[in-house]
C-alpha positions as CSV (number, residue, x, y, z in Angstrom):
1,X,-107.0,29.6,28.1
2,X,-106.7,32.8,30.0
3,X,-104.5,35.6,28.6
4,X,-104.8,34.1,25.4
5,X,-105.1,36.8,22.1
6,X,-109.4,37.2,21.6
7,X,-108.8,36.3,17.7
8,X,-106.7,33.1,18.5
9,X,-109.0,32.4,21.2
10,X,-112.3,32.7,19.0
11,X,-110.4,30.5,15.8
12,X,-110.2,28.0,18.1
13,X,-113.1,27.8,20.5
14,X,-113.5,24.3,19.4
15,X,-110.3,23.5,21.1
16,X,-112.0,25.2,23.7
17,X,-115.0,22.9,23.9
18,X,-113.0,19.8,24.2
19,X,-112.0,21.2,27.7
20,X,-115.9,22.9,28.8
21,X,-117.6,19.6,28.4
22,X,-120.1,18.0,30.5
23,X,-118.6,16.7,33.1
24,X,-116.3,17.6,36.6
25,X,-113.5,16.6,35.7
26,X,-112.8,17.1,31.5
27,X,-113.2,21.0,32.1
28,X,-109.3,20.0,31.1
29,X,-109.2,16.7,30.0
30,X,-107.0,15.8,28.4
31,X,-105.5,17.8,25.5
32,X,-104.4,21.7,25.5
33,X,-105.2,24.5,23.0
34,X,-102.5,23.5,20.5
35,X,-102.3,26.8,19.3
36,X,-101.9,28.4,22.9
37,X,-98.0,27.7,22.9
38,X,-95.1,29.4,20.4
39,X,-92.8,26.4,21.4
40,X,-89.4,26.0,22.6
41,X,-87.3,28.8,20.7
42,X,-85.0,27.2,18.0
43,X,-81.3,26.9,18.6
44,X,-81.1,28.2,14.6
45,X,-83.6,28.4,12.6
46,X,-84.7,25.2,10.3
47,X,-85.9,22.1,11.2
48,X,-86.4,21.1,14.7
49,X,-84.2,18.4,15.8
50,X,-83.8,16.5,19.2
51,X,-81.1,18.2,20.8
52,X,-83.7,21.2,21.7
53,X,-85.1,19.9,23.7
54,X,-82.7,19.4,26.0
55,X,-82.8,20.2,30.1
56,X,-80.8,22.8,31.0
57,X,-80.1,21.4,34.5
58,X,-77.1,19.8,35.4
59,X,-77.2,16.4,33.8
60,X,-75.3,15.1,36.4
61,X,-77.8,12.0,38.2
62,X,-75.9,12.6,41.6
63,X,-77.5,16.2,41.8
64,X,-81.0,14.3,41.0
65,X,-81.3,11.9,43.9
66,X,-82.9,13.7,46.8
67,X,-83.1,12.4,50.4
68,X,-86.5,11.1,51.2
69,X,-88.7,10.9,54.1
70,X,-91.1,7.8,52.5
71,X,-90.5,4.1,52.7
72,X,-91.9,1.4,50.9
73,X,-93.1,-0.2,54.1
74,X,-94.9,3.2,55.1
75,X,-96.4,3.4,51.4
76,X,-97.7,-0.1,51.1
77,X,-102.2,0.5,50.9
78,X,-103.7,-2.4,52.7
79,X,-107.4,-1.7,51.3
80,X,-108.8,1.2,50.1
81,X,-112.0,1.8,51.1
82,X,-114.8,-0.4,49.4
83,X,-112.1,-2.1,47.1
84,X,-113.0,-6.1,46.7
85,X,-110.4,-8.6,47.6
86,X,-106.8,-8.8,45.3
87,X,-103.9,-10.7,44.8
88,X,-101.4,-8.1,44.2
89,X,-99.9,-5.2,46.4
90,X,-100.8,-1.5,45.9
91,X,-98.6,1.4,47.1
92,X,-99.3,5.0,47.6
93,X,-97.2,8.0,48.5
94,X,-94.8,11.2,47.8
95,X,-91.7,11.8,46.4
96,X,-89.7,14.5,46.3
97,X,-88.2,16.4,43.4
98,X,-87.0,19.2,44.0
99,X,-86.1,20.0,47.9
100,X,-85.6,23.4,48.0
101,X,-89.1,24.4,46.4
102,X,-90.4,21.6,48.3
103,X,-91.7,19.3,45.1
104,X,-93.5,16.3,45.6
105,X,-95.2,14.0,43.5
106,X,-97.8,11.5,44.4
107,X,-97.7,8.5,42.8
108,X,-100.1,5.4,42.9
109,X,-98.3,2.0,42.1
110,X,-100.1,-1.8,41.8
111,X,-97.8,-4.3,41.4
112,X,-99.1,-7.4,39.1
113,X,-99.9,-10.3,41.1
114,X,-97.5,-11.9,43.5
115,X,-97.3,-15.1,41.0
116,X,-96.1,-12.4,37.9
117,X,-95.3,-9.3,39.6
118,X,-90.8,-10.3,39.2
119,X,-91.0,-11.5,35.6
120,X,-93.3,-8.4,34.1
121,X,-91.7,-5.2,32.9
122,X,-92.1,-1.5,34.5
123,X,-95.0,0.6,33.4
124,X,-95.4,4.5,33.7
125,X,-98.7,5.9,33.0
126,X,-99.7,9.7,32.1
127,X,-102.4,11.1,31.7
128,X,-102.0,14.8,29.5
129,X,-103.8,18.3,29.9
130,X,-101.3,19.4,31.2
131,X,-102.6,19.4,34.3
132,X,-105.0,16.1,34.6
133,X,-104.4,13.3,37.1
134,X,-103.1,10.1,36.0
135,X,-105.0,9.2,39.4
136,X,-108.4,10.2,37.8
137,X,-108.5,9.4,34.2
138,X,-105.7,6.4,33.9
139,X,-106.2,4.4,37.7
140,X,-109.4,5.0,38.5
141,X,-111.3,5.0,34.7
142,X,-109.0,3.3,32.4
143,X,-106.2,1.0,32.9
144,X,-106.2,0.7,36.8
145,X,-107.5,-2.4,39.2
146,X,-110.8,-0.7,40.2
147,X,-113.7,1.3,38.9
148,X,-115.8,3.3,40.7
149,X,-119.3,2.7,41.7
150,X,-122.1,5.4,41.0
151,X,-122.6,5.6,44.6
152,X,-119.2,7.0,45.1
153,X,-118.4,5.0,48.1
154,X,-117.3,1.5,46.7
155,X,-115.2,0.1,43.6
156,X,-115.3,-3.0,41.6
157,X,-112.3,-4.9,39.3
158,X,-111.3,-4.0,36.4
159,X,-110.4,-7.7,34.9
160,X,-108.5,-5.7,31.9
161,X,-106.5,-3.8,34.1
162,X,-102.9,-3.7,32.6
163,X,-101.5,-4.9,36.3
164,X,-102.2,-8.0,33.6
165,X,-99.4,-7.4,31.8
166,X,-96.9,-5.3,33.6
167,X,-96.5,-3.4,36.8
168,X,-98.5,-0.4,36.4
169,X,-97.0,3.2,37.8
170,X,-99.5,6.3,38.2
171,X,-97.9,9.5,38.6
172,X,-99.4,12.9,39.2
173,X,-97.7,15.3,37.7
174,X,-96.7,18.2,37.4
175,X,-97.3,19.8,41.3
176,X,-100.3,21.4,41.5
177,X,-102.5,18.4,40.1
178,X,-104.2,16.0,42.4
179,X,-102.4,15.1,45.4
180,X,-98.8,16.2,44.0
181,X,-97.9,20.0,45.6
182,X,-94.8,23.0,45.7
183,X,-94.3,24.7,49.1
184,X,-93.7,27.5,46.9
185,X,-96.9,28.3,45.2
186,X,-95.7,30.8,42.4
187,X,-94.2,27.6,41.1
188,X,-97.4,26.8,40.1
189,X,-97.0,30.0,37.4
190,X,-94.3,28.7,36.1
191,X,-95.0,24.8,34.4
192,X,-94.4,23.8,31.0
193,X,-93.1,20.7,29.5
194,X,-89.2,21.0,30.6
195,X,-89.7,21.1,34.3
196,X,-92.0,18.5,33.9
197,X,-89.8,16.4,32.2
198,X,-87.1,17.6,34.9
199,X,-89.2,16.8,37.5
200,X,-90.7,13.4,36.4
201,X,-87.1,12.0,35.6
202,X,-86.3,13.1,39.4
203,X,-89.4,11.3,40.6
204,X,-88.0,8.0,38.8
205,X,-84.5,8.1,40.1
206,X,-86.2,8.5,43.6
207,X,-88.8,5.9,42.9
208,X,-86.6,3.5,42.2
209,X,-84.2,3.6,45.2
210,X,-87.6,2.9,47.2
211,X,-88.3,-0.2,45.0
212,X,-84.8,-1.4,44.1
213,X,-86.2,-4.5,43.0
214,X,-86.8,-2.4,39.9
215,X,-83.9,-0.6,39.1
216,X,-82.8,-3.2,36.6
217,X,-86.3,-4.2,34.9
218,X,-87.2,-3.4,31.7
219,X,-89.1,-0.4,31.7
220,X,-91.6,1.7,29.5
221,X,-93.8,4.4,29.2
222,X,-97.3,5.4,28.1
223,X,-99.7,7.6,28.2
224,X,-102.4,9.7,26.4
225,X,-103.5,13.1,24.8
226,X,-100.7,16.0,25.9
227,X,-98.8,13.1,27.3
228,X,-97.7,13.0,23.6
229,X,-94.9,15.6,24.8
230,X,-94.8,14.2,28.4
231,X,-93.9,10.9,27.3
232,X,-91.2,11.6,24.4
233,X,-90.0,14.4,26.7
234,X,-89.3,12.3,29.4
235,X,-88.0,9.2,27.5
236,X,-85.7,11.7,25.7
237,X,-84.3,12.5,29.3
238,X,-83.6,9.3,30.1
239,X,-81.5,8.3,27.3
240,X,-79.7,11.9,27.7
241,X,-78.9,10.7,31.5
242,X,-77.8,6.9,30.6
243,X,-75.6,8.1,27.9
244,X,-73.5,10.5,30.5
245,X,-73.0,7.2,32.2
246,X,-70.4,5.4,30.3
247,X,-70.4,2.5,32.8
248,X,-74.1,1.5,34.2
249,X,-77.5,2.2,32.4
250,X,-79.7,4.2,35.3
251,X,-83.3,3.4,33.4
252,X,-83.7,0.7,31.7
253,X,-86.1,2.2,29.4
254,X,-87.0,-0.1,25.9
255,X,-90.2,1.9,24.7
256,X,-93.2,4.1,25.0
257,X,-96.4,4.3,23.7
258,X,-98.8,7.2,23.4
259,X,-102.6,7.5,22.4
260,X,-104.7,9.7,21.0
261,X,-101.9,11.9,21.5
262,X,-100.4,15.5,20.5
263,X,-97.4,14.8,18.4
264,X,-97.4,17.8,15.1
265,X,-99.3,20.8,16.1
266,X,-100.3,21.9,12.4
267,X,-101.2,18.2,10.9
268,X,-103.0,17.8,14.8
269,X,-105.6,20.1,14.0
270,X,-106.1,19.9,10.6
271,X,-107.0,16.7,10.8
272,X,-109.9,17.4,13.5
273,X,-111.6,19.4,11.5
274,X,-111.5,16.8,8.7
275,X,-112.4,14.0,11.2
276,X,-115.3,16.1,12.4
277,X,-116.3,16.4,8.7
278,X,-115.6,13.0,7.3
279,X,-118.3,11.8,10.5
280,X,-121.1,14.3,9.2
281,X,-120.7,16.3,12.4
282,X,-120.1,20.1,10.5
283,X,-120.5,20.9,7.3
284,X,-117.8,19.9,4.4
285,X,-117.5,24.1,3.7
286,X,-116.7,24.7,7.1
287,X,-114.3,22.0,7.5
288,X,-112.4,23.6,4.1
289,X,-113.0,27.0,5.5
290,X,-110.8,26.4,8.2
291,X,-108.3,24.4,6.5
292,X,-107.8,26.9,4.0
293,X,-108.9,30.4,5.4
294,X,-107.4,30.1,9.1
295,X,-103.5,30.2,9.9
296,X,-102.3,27.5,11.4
297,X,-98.8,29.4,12.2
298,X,-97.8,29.5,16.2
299,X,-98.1,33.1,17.5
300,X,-100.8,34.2,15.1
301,X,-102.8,37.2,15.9
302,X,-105.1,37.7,12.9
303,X,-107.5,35.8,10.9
304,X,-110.0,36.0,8.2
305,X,-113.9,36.4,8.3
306,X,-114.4,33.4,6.6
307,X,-111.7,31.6,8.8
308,X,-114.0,33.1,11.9
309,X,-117.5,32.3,10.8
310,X,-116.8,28.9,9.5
311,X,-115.3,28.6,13.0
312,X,-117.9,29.8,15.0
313,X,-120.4,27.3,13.0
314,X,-117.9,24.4,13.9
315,X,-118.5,25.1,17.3
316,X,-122.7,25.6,17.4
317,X,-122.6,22.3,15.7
318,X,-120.4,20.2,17.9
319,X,-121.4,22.0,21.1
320,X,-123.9,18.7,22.3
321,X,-121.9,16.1,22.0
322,X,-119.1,14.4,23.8
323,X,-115.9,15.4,21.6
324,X,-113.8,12.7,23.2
325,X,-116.4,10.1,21.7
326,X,-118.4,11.5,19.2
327,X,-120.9,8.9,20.3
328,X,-121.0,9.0,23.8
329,X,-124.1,9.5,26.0
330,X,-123.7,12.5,28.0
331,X,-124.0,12.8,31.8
332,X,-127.2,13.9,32.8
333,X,-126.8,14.2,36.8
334,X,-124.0,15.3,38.8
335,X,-124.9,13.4,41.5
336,X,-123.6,9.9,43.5
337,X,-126.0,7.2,43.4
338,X,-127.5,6.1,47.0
339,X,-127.2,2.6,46.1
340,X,-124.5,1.5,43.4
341,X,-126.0,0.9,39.8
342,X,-124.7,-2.2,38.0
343,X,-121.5,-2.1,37.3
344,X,-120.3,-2.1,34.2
345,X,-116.7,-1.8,32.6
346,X,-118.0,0.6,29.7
347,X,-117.2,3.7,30.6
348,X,-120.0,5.3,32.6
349,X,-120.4,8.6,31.0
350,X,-121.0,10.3,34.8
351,X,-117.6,8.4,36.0
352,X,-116.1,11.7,36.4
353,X,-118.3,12.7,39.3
354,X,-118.1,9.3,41.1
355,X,-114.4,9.4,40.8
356,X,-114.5,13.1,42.3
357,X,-116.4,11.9,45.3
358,X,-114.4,9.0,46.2
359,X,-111.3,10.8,46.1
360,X,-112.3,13.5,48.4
361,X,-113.6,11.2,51.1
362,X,-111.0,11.4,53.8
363,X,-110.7,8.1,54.5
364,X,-109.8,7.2,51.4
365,X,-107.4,10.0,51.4
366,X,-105.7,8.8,54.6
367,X,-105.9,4.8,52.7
368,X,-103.8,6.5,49.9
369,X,-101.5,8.3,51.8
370,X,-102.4,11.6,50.6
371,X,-101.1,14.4,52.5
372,X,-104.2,16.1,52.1
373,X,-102.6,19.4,54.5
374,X,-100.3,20.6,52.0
375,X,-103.2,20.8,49.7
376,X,-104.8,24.3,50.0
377,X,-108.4,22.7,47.9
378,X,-110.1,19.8,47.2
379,X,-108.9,16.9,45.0
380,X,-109.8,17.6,41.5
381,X,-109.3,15.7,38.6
382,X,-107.4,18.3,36.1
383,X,-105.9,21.3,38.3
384,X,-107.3,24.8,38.6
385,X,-104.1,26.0,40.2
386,X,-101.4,25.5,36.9
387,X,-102.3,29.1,35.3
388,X,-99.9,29.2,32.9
389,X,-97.9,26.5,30.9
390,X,-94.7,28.0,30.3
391,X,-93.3,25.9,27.2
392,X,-94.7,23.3,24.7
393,X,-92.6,22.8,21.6
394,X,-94.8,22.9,18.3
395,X,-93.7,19.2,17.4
396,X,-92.3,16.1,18.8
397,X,-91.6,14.3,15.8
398,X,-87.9,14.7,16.3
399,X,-87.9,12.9,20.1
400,X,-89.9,9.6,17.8
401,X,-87.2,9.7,15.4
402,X,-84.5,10.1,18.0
403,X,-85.6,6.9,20.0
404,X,-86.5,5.0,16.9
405,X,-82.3,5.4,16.0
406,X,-81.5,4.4,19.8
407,X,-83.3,1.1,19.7
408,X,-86.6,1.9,21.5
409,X,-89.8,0.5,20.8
410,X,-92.3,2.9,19.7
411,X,-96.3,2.8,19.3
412,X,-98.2,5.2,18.7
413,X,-102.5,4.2,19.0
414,X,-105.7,5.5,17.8
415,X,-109.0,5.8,19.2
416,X,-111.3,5.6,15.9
417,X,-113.9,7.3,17.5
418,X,-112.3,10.6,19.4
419,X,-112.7,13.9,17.8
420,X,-110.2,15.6,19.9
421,X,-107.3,14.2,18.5
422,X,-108.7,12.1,16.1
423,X,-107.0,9.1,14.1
424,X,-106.6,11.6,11.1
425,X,-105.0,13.8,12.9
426,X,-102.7,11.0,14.1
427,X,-102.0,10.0,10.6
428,X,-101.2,13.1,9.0
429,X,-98.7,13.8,11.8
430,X,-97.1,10.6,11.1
431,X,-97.2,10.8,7.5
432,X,-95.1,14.1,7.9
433,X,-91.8,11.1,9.2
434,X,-91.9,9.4,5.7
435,X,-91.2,6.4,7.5
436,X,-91.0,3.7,4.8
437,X,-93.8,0.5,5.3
438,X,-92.2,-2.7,6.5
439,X,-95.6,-4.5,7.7
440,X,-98.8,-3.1,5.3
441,X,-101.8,-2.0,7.1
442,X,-104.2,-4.8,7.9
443,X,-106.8,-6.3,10.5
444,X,-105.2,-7.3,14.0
445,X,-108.2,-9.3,15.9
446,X,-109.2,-10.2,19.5
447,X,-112.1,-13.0,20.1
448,X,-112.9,-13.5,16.6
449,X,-113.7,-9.5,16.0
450,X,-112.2,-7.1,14.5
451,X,-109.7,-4.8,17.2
452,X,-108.6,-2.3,14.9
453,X,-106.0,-1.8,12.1
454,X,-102.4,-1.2,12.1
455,X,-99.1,-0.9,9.9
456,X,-95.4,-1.2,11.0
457,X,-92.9,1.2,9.8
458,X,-89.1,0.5,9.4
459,X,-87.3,1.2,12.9
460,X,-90.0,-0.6,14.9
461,X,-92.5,2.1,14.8
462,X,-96.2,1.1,15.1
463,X,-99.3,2.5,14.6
464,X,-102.2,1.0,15.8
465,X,-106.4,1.8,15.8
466,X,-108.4,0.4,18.2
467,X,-111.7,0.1,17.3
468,X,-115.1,1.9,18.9
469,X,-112.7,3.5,21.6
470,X,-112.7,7.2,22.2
471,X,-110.3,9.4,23.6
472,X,-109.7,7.0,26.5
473,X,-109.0,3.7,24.7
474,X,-109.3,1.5,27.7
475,X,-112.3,3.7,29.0
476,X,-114.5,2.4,26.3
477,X,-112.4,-0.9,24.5
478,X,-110.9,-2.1,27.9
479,X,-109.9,-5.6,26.3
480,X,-108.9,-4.5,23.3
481,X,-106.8,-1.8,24.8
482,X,-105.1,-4.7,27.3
483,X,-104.3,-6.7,24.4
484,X,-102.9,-3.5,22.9
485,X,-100.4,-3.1,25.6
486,X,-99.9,-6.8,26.0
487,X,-98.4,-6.8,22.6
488,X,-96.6,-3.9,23.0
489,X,-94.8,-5.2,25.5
490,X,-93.8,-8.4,24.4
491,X,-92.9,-6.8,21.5
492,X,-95.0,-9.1,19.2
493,X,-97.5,-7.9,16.2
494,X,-101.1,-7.5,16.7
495,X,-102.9,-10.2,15.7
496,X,-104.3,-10.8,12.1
497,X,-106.3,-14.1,12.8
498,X,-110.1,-14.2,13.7
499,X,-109.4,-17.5,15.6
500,X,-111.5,-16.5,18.9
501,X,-109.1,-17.6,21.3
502,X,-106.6,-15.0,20.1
């Protein structure tokens, strides 16, 4: 938020909010100010189309893979500390991206079990901000193996973990957050959504000539909240790369899928303010006091009175609750536990401090392989280092309708419950694609209740709710969000039977 206009800034103080919550480590989780960024500049003027976004490095994949220090061997975790016994390998370490700055990415990677673990597809996780760890929010508190305990010493299994259903990467990215670094520290000025993209699809190539066994799988991507432009962004770079290649495919990529995620920067925040009035959070005046006094236009300096003091009432009115689940309990003590409370896979709502502990305990730090000396300050769980985010194009609709015209499968999901990007601000983004219906929105089902609702659009995009989950679907719904994935995967429909077993 620093350096940002005073009038833009107090507009959208409610943005602001979503980042100064109650706990350590959602000071930035896990959207951005919308508003902050002007975007990539056009080519021409018009409508955006994919070929902005292009990298303008070389494209040429020899220039990409970097000589490496790491080994699989030497990254394999035998425990971490406290973990309970598993039957699948975990693996933990750096890769390099960029040798002359001296990138390098941490990565955390658990393999499904040793019975499943060659027949299941690739899976990329990120978590957004920019600048939150996919360490933090996606291993540790949604979709990974373990939870933490409250006493910040010990973890417990995660029996929805979606190791389930695929092999599960975590990456940290970009440097500066978490474990990931740059030997040249003004590089931490300079992020923003191409080098990131630049830099992830550098960590793949890399990745995978550790793992070989890999190279070939089917691979996808998903992720959460800003990782609506980190995922497209980086999909988009892969397909770029493949089709230089006339003769071998370098990723196998087949899909992604994003939650809760920033996809239309105008329809994205209209439609929190109407989510935050259609749950009798604010008042129905505001809510139309924004939509209709306030300018929604990147780079705008000026706004109303009405726009302001509608705004400012938004804000007193939302400021004691959780806005990544409007009905959440908050944290009431920043404090580890001396003995571990009972665990519970319901997100506890003071996970964010456990999490912060554990991570900073050096032995778990050595367990992970963290180089912990190129790290000038503690582990935290969104960075304090990135000071400025360089680039963020207003809109990725283009990138969705790119990969739906190559063949990818594409999901986009829904929280019901999350007022930071809320299911209508989902919709009215997607409603701005005038994608025609081919499946009509129903009821998909998992034990006999009701998961959430969905419709399929021609060119195999789907758009899913998951019901009672906030901001982090598998924080609060994790079976409903591992049947989610499950499906996405195999590339079936969601359910729309009550039979329990389903």
């Amino acid at each position: 938020m620093e350096g940002s206009n005073r009038t833009v800034l107090l507009l959208f103080c409610l943005v602001l909010s979503c980042f100064v919550a109650q706990t350590h480590g959602k000071q930035k989780e896990q959207g951005i100010p919308l508003y902050k960024y002007s975007g990539l500049k056009p080519k021409s003027s018009g409508a955006l189309d994919a070929s902005l976004f292009e990298v303008e490095k070389s494209a040429n994949p020899d220039n990409i893979h970097i000589p490496q220090e790491g080994s699989k061997e030497g990254d394999k975790i035998g425990n971490l500390p406290g973990q309970p016994p598993v039957d699948f390998s975990q693996y933990g370490g750096y890769v390099t991206v960029n040798k002359v700055a001296g990138h390098a990415l941490y990565y955390y990677f658990v393999e499904a079990n040793d019975q499943h673990k060659a027949s299941l597809p690739l899976l990329l996780w990120l978590n957004g901000g920019p600048g939150c760890s996919s360490l933090a929010y996606g291993a540790m508190q949604e979709l990974g193996p373990f939870r933490v305990h409250s006493d910040g010493k010990t973890l417990f299994a995660n029996r929805f973990a979606w190791n389930k259903a695929a092999n599960v990467l975590f990456l940290e990215s970009p440097v500066g957050v978490g474990f990931s670094y740059s030997n040249t520290t003004k590089d931490y000025e300079t992020r923003g959504d191409t080098n990131t993209a630049e830099d992830n699809y550098a960590f793949l190539v890399n990745w995978l000539e550790r793992f070989p066994e890999y190279k070939n799988r089917p691979f996808y991507i998903s992720g959460e909240s800003y990782a609506g432009h980190y995922v497209p962004q980086l999909a988009h770079t892969i397909l770029r790369h493949n089709k230089m290649q006339a003769t071998k495919t370098i990723i196998n990529l087949k899909g992604i899928m994003i939650g809760n995620a920033v996809i239309n920067d105008e329809t994205d925040n209209r439609g929190m303010y109407d989510f935050l009035a259609s749950h009798a959070l604010v008042t129905d005046e505001d809510a139309y006091n924004v939509n209709n006094r306030c300018d929604f236009t990147p780079n705008v300096t000026t706004q109303s009175k009405e726009c302001m003091a509608s705004n400012d009432a938004i804000n007193d009115a939302i400021s004691d609750i959780d806005i990544y689940n409007i009905y959440a309990p908050r944290c009431f003590s920043t404090n580890v536990t001396e003995k571990p409370k009972k665990a519970s896979l319901v997100i506890d709502p003071c996970s964010d401090y456990y999490v912060h502990f554990y991570l900073n305990q050096p032995d778990v730090q050595r367990a992970l392989h963290a180089n912990v000396t190129k790290i000038t300050h503690d582990w935290e769980a969104c960075s304090d280092v990135i000071s400025n985010w360089g680039d963020s194009p207003p809109t990725i609709i283009p990138l969705l309708q790119e990969f739906m015209a190559n063949g990818l499968r594409v999901w986009v999901f829904s929280g019901d419950i999350d007022g930071r990007v809320p299911v209508t601000s989902t919709k009215y983004s997607l409603k701005k694609m005038n994608l025609p219906v081919k499946t009509a929105w129903y009821a998909w089902h998992l034990n006999g209740e009701v998961g959430g609702y969905t419709e399929v659009y021609k060119g195999d995009l789907t758009f899913a709710t998951v019901r009672e989950a906030g901001h982090q679907v598998p924080s609060y719904q994790p079976a409903r969000g591992l049947s989610l994935v499950t499906h996405f995967l195999n590339g079936t429909p969601l359910p729309n039977t009550t039979r329990p077993s389903d």
